[in-house]
N, C-alpha and C positions, 0 to 999 in steps of 0.2 A: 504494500500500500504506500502511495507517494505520500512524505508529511509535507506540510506546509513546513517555513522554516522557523525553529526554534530562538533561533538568534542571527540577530541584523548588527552589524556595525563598524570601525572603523579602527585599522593597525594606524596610529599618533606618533606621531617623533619618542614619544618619551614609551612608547611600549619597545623600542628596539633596544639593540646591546650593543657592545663595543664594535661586532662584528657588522654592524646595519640590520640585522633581520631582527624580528618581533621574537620575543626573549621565551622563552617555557613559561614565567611563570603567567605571563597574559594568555596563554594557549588557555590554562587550565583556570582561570578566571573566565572567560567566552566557555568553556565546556561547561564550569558551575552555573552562570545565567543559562544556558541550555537545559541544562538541569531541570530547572525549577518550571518551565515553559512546559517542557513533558509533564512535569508533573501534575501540572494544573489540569495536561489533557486528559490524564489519566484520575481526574477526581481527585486529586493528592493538594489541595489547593490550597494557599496559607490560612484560609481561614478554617477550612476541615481540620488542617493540623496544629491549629492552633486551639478550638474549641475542644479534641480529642484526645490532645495530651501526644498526640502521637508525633512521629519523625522520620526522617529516610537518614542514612547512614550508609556513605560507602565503605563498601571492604573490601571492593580489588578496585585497580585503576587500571588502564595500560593506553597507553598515549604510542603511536606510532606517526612522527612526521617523515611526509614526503616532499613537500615545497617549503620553501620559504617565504615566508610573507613580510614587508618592506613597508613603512610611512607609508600612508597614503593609499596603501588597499584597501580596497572594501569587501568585506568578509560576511559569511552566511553559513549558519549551523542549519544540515538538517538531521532529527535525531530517530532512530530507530527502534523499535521494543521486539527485544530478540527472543529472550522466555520469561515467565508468568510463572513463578509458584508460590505457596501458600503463603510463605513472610518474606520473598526478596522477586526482585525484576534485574534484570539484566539486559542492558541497552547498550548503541553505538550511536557518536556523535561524527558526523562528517563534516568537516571544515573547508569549506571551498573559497578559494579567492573569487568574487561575484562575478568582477568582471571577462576574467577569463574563464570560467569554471571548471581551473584546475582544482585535485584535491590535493589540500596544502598537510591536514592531518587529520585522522583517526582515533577519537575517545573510546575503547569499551568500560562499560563501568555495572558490579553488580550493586545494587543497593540492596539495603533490608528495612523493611518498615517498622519502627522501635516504639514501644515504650518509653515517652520520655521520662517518666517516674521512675519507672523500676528498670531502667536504663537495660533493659532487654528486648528482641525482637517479638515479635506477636503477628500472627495472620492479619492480612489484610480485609477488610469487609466486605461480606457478596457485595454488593454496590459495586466497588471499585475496582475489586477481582476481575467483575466482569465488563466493565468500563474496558480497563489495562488488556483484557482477551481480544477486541475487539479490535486494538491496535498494533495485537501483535504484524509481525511480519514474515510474508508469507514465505516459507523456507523456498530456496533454491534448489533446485534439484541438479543434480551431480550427472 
C-alpha cells in the first residue's frame, strides 16, 4: 500500500558536518518526526497516549544510508508497517531526497507499546491492532 509521506522538510547549513553532508544525528531526528506521523495513522495518537498512560519504545534501530544529503535539499519520509503483533510493530522509514527521488536512507525500527507506569510492555487495543493491520504492507513475493 502506497503511504502518503510521513515527513516533509529541509537539510539547513547547520544540519551538515565538517564533511558538507547532513550529519547522522538529523537522519535520526527526521526518522523520530516520522515516527510519530505513523503513529497517529495507526491510532497511536498523543492524545490516546497521553489519556492511556500508554507509550511506544524503540528497541532495535538500524539506519542504512545510501546518498548523501547536502544544505539545501529537500527531503520526504515515506514510512512502512512491516509486522503487527500483540505488544510491538515493526516499520521502515524511507528517506528520499524530493527532488531527485533518490533514496538517501533507510530506518527499520521495532517499537513496543508500554506501560508508562509500570514501565512494561502491554498489548495493544483491538481498536488499534486493527487500525495498524490495515496498514500493514503487502509482502513481496520472492
Amino acid at each position: 500500500m502506497e503511504q502518503e509521506a510521513t515527513y516533509r522538510g529541509t537539510v539547513y547549513p547547520w544540519h551538515c558536518d565538517h564533511v558538507g553532508h547532513m550529519n547522522i544525528m538529523w537522519y535520526v531526528g527526521k526518522f523520530d518526526e516520522a515516527n510519530w506521523n505513523l503513529f497517529a495513522r495507526l491510532g497511536l495518537t498523543p492524545s490516546y497516549l497521553r489519556i492511556s498512560g500508554r507509550g511506544m519504545a524503540a528497541v532495535q534501530q538500524n539506519i542504512s544510508y545510501k546518498r548523501e544529503l547536502l544544505a539545501g535539499d529537500i527531503v520526504e519520509i515515506r514510512s512502512h508497517l512491516l509486522e503487527v503483533g500483540d505488544k510491538s510493530i515493526r516499520f521502515r522509514h524511507d528517506l528520499t531526497n524530493a527532488e531527485t527521488g533518490e533514496l538517501a536512507a533507510t530506518c527499520e525500527i521495532i517499537g513496543v507499546h508500554m506501560d508508562r507506569s509500570q514501565r512494561k510492555s502491554v498489548p495493544f487495543e483491538a481498536v488499534i491492532r486493527e487500525l495498524a493491520l490495515r496498514h500493514l504492507v503487502e509482502p513481496v513475493e520472492a
